[in-house]
N, C-alpha and C positions, 0 to 999 in steps of 0.2 A: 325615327328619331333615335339619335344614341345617347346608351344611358347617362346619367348624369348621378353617381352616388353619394350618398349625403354621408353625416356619420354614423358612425355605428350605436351609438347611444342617445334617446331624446330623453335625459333623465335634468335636465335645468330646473330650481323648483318651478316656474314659470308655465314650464312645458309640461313638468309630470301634469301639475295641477290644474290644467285648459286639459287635458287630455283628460284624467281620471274626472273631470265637473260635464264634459260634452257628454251630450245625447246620444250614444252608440249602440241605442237598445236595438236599435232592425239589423245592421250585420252582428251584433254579436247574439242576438238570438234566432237571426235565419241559420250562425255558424253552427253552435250548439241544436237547434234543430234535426240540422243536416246530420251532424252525427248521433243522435239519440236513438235514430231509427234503424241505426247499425251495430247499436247498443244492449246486453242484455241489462234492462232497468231492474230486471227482479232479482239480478244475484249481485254478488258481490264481485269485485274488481280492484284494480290500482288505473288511474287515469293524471298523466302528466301533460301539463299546456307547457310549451316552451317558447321563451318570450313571451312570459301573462301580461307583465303592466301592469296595472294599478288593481290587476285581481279579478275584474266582472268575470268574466267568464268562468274563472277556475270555482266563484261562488254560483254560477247559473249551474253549473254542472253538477255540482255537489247537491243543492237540492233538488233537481231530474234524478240523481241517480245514488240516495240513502241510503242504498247498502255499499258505495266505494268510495274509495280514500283519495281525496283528490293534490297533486302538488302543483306549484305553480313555479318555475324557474326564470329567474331576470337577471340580466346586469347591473339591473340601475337602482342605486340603492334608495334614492325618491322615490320610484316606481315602486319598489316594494312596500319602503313605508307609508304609502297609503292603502295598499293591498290590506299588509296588516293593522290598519286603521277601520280595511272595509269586516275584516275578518272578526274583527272583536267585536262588533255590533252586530253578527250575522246570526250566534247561537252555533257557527259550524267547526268553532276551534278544534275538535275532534277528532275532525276529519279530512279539515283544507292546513295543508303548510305551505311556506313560500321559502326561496332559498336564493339566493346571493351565488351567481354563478355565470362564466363568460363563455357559450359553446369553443369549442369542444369538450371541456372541463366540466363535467357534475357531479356531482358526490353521491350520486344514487348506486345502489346495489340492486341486484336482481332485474330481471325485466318487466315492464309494463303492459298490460293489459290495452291500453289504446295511450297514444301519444299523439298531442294534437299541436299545431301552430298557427297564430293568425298576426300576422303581418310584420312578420319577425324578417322572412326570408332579406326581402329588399335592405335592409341594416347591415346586414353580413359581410365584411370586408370577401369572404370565401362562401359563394353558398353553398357549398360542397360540407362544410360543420356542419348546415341543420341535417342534410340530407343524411349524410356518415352517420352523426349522434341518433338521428331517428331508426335507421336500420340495426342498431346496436342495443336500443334500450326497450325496440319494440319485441315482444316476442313472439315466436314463431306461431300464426295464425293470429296474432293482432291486428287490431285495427288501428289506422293512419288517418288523420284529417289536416290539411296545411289548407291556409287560405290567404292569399296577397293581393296587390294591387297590379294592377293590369297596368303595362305600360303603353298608354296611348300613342298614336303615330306622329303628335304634335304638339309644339306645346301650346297651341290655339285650343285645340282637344282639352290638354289640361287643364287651364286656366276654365275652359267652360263646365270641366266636371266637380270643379272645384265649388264655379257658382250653382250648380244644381246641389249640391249635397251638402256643400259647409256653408251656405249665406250666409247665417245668422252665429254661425262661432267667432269666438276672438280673435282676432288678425292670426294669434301668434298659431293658431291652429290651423285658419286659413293658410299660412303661409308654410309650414309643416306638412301640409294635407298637398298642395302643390309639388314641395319637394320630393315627396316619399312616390309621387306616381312620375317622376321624370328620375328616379332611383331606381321604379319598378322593372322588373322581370317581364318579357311575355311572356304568354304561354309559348309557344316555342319553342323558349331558350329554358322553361322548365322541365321540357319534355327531353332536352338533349341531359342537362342535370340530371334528370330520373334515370336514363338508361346508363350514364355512368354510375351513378350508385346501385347499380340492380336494383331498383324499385318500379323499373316499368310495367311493374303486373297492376300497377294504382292506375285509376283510372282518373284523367283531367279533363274539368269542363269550365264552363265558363259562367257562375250563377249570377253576373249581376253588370251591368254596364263597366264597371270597374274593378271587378276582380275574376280571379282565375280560383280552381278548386282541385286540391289534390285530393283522393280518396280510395279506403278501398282496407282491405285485409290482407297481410303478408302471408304468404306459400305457411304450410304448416312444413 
């Protein structure tokens, strides 16, 4: 099936807020899982989510990993503001920031420690920003996590991955959830992206009916 790209931002308040109320605890805590165990939990670090949303993850990570500073970068300025809505009731002001920024563009200095992304790629008018930005801010022997949606071969496919996983969500996210996997990447065409960014030493697999998994530690 050929892709079908949506846009690059789901920041409607409509949409932030079906999106930041859904049930997303199993990918984003098998995502956060998956990198933990590539994680040194006992020291200290900088770890950046590009494309957070509405913040889970950047707060899951932050209490896994109390000795590092976690940021979180979005486009969408509803997105963020419920981030930082999740962030003042968390106790973790200290150590999670969120930031207003459109790849390739970020106002960070120095490099990071592990820089992760989940389900940003498919949005990207160029996926070539996430990958470039990610070789640039990770540093040398860092670790890398990306995680996206798989693009099915049809949109019979979609439509039924849609009823196995979003039933019971709002149309508006049902229909969102649709888009975003007829928008999706294969693995394939991730794998052609990685080797033009020199990032092919990351390793891609496939951890769930609907997504693809980039991973792994940059060359020191």
């Amino acid at each position: 099936m050929k892709r079908v790209p949506e846009p690059e931002l789901m920041d409607a308040p409509a949409q932030a807020r079906a999106y930041a109320e859904a049930d997303f605890s199993e990918p984003n805590n098998l995502f956060v899982e998956l990198a933990l165990s590539h994680l040194d939990t006992r020291a200290g670090g900088r770890l950046l989510d590009l494309g957070c949303g509405p913040g889970d993850i950047c707060l899951r990570f932050a209490r896994a990993l109390p000795r590092w500073n976690i940021a979180g970068l979005d486009a969408g300025p509803n997105m963020l503001a419920l981030a930082r809505q999740a962030l003042r009731s968390s106790g973790l002001e200290q150590r999670v920031e969120f930031v207003q920024s459109r790849l390739p563009d970020h106002p960070f200095s120095g490099q990071f420690d592990a820089v992760v992304s989940n389900s940003l790629l498919h949005h990207l008018p160029d996926p070539m920003s996430l990958w470039q930005s990610i070789a640039r801010l990770t540093r040398p022997g860092g670790f890398v996590q990306v995680m996206d949606l798989h693009r099915p071969a049809d949109r019979k496919t979609a439509s039924e991955l849609v009823e196995v996983h979003a039933a019971g969500e709002p149309e508006v996210l049902q229909k969102d959830f649709h888009n975003s996997l007829l928008a999706a990447w294969t693995g394939e065409e991730v794998a052609l992206q990685l080797r033009q960014a020199g990032l092919d030493s990351l390793e891609l697999t496939r951890p769930s009916d609907r997504h693809w998994l980039v991973q792994g530690h940059l060359p020191q």
